[in-house]
GUDRENKOL-310700 format. One record per residue (C-alpha): residue number from 1; residue in one letter; x, y, z. Coordinates in nm, 4 decimals, padded with zeros to 6 digits. Layout:
<pts>
<pt NUM a <X Y Z>>
...
</pts>
This chain:
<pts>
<pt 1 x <00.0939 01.1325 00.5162>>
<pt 2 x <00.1822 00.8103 00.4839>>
<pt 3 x <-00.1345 00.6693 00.5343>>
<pt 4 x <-00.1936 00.8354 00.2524>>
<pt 5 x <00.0850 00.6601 00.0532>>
<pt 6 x <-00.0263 00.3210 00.1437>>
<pt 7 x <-00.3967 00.3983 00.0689>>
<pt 8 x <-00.2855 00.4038 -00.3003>>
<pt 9 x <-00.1232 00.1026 -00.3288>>
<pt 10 x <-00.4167 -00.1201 -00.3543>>
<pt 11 x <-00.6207 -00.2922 -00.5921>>
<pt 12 x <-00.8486 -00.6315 -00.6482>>
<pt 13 x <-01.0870 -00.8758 -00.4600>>
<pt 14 x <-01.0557 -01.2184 -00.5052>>
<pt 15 x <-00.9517 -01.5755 -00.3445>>
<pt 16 x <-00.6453 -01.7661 -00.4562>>
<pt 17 x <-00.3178 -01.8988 -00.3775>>
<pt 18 x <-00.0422 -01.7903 -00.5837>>
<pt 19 x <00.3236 -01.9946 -00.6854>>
<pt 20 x <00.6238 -01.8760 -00.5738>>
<pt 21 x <00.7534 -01.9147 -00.9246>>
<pt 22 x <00.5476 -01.6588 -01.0621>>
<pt 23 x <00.4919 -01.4696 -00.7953>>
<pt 24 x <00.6013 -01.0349 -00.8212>>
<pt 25 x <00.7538 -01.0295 -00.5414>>
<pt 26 x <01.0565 -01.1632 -00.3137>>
<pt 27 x <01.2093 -01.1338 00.0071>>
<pt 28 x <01.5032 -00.8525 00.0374>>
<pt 29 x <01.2721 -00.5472 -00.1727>>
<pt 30 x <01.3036 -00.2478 -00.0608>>
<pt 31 x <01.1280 00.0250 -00.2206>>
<pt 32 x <01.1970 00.3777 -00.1418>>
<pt 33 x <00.9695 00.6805 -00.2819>>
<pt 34 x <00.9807 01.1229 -00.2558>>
<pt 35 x <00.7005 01.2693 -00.1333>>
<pt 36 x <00.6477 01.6519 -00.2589>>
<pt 37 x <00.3607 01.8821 -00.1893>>
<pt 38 x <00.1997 02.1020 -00.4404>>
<pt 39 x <00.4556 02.0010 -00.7096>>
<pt 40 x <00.7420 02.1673 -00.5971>>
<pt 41 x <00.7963 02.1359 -00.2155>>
<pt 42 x <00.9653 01.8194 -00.0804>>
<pt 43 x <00.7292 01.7097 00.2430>>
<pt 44 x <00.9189 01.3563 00.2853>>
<pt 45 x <01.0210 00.9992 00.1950>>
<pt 46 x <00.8143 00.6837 00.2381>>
<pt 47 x <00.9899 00.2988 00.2292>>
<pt 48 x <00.8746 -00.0824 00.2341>>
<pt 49 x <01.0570 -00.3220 00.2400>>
<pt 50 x <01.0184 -00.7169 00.2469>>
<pt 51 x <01.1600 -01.0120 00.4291>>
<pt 52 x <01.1083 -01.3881 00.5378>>
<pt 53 x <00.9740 -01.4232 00.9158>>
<pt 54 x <00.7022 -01.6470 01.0814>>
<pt 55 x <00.3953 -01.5652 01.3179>>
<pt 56 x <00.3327 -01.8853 01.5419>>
<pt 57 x <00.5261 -02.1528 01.3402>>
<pt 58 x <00.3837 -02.0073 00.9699>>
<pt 59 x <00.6300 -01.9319 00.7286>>
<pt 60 x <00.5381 -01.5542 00.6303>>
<pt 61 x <00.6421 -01.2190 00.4544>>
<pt 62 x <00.6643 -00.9884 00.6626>>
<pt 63 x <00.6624 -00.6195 00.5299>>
<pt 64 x <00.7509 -00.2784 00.7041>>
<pt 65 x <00.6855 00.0281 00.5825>>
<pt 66 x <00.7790 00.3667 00.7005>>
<pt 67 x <00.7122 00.6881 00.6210>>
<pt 68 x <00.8537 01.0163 00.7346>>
<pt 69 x <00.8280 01.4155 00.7035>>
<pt 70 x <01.1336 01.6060 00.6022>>
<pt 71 x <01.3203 01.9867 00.5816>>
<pt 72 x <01.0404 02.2669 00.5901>>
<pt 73 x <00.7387 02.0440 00.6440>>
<pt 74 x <00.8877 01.8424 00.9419>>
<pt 75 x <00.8860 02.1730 01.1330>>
<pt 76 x <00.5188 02.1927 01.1041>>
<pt 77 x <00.3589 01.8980 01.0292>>
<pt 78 x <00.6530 01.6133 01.1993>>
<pt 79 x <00.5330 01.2396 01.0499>>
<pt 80 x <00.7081 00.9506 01.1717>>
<pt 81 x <00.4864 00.6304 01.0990>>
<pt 82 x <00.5976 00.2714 01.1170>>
<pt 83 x <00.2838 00.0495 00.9287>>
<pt 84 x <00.4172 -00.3861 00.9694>>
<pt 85 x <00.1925 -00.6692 00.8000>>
<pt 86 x <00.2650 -01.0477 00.8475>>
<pt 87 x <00.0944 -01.2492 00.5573>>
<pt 88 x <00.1031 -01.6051 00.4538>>
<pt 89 x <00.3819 -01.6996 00.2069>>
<pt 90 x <00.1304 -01.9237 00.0031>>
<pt 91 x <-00.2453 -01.7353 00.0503>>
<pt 92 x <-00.1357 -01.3898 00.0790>>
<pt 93 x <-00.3868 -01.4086 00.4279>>
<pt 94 x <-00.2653 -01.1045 00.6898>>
<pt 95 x <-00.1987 -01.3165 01.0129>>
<pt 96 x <-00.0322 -00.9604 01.2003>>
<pt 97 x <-00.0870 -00.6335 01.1509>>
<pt 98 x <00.0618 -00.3033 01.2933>>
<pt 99 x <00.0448 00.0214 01.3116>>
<pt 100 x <00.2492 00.2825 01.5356>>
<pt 101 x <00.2144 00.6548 01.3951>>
<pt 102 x <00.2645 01.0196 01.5201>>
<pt 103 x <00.1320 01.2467 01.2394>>
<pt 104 x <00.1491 01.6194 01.4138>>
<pt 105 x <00.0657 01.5091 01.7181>>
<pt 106 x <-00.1917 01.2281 01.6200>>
<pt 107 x <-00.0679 00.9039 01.7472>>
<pt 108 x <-00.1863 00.5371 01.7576>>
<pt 109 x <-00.0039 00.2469 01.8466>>
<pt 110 x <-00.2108 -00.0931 01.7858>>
<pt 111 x <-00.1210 -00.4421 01.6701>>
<pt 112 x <-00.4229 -00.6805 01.5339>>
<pt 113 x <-00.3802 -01.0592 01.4717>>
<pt 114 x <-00.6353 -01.1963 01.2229>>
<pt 115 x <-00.8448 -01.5340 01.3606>>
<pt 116 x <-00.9259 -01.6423 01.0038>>
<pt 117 x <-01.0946 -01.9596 01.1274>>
<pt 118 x <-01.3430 -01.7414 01.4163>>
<pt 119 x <-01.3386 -01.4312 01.1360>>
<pt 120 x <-01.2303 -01.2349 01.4217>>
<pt 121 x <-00.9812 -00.9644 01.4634>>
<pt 122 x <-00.7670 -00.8815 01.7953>>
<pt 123 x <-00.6854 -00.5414 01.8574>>
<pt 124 x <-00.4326 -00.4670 02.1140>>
<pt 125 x <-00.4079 -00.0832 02.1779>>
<pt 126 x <-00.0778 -00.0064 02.3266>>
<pt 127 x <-00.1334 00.4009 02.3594>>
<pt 128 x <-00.4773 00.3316 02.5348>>
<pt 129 x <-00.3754 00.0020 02.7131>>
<pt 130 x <-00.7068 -00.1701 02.6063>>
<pt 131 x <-00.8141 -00.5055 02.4476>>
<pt 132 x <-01.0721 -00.5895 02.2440>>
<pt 133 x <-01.2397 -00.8108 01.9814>>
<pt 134 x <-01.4576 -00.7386 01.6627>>
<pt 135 x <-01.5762 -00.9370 01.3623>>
<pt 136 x <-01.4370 -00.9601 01.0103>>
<pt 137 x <-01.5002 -01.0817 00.6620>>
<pt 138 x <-01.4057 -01.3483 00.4793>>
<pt 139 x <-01.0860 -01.2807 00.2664>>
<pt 140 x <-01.0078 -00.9925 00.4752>>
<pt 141 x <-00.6869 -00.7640 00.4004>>
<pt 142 x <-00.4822 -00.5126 00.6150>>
<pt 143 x <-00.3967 -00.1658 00.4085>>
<pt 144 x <-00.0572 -00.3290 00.3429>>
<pt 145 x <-00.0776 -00.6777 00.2914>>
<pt 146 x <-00.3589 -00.5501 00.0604>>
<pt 147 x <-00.0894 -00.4555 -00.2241>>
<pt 148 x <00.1188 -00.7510 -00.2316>>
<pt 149 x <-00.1749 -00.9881 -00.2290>>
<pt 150 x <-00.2715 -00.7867 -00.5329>>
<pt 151 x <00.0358 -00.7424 -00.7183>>
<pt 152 x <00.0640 -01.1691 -00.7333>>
<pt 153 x <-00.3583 -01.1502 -00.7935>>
<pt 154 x <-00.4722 -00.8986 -01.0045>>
<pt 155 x <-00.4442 -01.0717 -01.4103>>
<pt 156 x <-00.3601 -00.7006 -01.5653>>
<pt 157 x <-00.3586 -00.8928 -01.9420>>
<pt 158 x <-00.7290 -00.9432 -01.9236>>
<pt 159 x <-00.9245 -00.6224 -01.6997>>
<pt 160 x <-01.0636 -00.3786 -01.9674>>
<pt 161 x <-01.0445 -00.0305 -01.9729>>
<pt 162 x <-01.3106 00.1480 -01.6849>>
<pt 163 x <-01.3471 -00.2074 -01.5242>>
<pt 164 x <-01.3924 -00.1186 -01.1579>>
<pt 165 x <-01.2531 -00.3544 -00.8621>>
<pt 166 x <-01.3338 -00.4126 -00.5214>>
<pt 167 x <-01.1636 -00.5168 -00.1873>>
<pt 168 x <-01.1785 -00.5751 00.1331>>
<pt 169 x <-00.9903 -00.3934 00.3938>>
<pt 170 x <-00.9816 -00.3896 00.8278>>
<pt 171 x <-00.8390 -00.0854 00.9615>>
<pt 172 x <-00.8931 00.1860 01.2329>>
<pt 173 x <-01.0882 -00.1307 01.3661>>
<pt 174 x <-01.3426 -00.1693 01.0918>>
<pt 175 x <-01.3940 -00.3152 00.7707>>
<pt 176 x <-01.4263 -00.0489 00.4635>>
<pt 177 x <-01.4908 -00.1562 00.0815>>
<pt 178 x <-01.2050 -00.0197 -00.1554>>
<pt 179 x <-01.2818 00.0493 -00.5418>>
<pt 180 x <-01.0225 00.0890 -00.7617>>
<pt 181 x <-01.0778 00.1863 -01.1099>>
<pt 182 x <-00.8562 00.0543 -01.4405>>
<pt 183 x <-00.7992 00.3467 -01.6657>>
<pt 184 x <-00.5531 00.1996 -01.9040>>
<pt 185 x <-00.1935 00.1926 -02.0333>>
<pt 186 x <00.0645 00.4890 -02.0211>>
<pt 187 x <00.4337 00.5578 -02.0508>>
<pt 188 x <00.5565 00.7435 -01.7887>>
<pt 189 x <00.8702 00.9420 -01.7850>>
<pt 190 x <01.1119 00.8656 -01.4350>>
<pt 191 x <01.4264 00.9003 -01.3325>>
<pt 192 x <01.4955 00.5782 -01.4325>>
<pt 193 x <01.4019 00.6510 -01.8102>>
<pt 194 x <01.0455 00.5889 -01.9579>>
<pt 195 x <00.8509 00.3106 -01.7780>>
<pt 196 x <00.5147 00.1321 -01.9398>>
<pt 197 x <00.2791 00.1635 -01.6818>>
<pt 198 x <-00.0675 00.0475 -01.5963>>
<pt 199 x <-00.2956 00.3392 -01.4754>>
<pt 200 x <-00.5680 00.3184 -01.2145>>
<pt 201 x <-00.7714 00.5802 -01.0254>>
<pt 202 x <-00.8532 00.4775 -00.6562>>
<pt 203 x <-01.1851 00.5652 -00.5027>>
<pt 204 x <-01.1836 00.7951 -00.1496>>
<pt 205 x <-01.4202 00.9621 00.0239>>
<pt 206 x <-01.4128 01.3389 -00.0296>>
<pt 207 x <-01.3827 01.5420 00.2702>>
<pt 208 x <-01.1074 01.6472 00.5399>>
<pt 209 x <-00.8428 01.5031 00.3324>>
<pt 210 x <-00.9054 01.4847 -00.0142>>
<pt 211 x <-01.0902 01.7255 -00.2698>>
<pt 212 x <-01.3589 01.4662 -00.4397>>
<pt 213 x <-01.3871 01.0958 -00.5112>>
<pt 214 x <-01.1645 01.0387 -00.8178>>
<pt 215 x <-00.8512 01.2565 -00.6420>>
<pt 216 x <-00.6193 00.9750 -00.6622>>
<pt 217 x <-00.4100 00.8641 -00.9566>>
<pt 218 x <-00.1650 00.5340 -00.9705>>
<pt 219 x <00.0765 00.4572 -01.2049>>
<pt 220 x <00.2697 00.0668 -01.1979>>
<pt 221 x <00.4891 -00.0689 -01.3847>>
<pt 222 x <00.3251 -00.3210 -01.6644>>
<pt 223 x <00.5872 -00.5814 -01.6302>>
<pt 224 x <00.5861 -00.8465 -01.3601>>
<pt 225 x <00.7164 -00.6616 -01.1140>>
<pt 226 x <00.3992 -00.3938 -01.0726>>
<pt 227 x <00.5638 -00.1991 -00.8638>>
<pt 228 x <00.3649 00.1523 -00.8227>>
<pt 229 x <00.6254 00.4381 -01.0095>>
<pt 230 x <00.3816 00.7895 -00.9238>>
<pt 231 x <00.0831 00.8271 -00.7052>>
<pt 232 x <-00.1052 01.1605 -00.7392>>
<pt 233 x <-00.3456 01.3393 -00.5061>>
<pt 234 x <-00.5704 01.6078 -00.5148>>
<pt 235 x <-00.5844 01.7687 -00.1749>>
<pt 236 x <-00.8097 02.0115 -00.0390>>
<pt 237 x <-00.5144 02.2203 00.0280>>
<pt 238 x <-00.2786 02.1554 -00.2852>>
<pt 239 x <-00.1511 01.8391 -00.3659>>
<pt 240 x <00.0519 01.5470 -00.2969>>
<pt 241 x <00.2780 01.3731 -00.5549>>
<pt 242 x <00.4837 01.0286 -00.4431>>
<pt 243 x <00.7382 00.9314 -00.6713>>
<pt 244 x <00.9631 00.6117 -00.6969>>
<pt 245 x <01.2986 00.7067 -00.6406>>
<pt 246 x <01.5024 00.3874 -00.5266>>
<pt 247 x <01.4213 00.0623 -00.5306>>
<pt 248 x <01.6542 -00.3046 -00.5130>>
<pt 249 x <01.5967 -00.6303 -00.4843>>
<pt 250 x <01.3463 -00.6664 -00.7225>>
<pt 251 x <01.2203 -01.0402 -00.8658>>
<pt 252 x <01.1780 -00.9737 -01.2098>>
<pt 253 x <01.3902 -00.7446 -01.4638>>
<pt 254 x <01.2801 -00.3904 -01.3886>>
<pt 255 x <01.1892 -00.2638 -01.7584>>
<pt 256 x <01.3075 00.0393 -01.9097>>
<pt 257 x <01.2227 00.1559 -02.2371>>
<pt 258 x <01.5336 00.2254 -02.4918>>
<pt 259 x <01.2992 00.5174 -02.7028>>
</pts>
């Protein structure tokens, strides 16, 4: 499940390097959302959170997020997932990635480490006690590092409506092309009061998981912070609904509209 919940915070593909003036972002954010199936029934809460570290002398952010299943659910579906990414403070490049999960029984436990200069990625298996190499693209992103790399990247003045965006993305030890599609401007009521958001509808392949395609809807905030408020899913059983329910630490003012 919370694969799931990090597979819709994503966005755009392109090369830059971004200033920590203007950046959306800042060590010490925590974000914490609700996770409810079918509308009504809570299934469990999902967190990241940001801070300052370094991976072999490189000053980097270094993000953790967790997700986990709670009341009725836990007792027959128990998630407990712990997702880390290590990216460069200037690039936004994923030096570390990793991933530790047990989702009903399901479990992987791997870190990667990203050779940007041999465009090679390292996967150390812990569960399976194996080692191995494979090859990766150019301006390669891990399914988190992905989001923050977009949220200081992605010029949300300027993308017209039905503009579709592509990126990049190594995990489960391959490379996979992410589409996200820009469907416009919306206020959204919260708990916080009504947010203007920006509105996007990720691409996934249809099958175990989801019904079709176009199942996923995102909703972020449209001020500086773009920080994703709602993420909706059409399952093939029911649905899944994430909402933002606590959050600190945040750069820029988190807006709030008055009417």
């Amino acid at each position: 499940m919370k694969k799931l919940v990090l597979t819709f915070l994503l966005f755009a593909s392109f090369q830059t390097t971004w200033s920590q003036d203007t950046s959306s972002f800042q060590a010490g954010e925590w974000l914490k959302f609700k996770l409810s199936y079918s509308g009504w029934m809570k299934a469990g809460n999902a967190t990241l959170e940001i801070s300052e570290n370094t991976y072999k002398d490189k000053p980097v952010y270094k993000v953790v997020g967790k997700g986990w299943t709670t009341g009725a659910v836990k007792w027959f579906f128990n998630v407990e997932d712990h997702y880390e990414s290590h990216f460069d403070k200037v690039t936004g490049q994923p030096y570390k990635f990793v991933r530790n999960i047990n989702e009903g029984g399901y479990t992987k436990n791997r870190i990667v480490d990203f050779d940007h200069v041999q465009n090679k990625a390292l996967i150390n298996d812990l569960k399976e006690h194996t080692n191995s190499t494979v090859d990766i693209e150019k301006n390669i992103q891990d399914l988190v590092s992905a989001y923050y790399y977009l949220r200081n990247n992605y010029n949300t003045e300027t993308i017209q409506k039905g503009s579709v965006v592509e990126l990049n993305i190594f995990f489960d030890s391959e490379t996979f092309l992410f589409k996200l599609k820009y469907l416009g401007r919306e206020t959204i009521q919260t708990k916080f009061g009504k947010i203007k958001c920006i509105k996007f509808r990720p691409y996934v392949m249809a099958g175990r998981v989801f019904k079709e395609e176009e199942s996923l809807t995102l909703w972020v905030t449209a001020d500086k912070n773009k920080v994703p408020m709602k993420i909706k899913a059409d399952l093939r059983v029911g649905s899944l609904r994430a909402d933002l329910e606590a959050l600190k630490g945040l750069k820029h003012p988190f807006e709030i509209q008055l009417k």
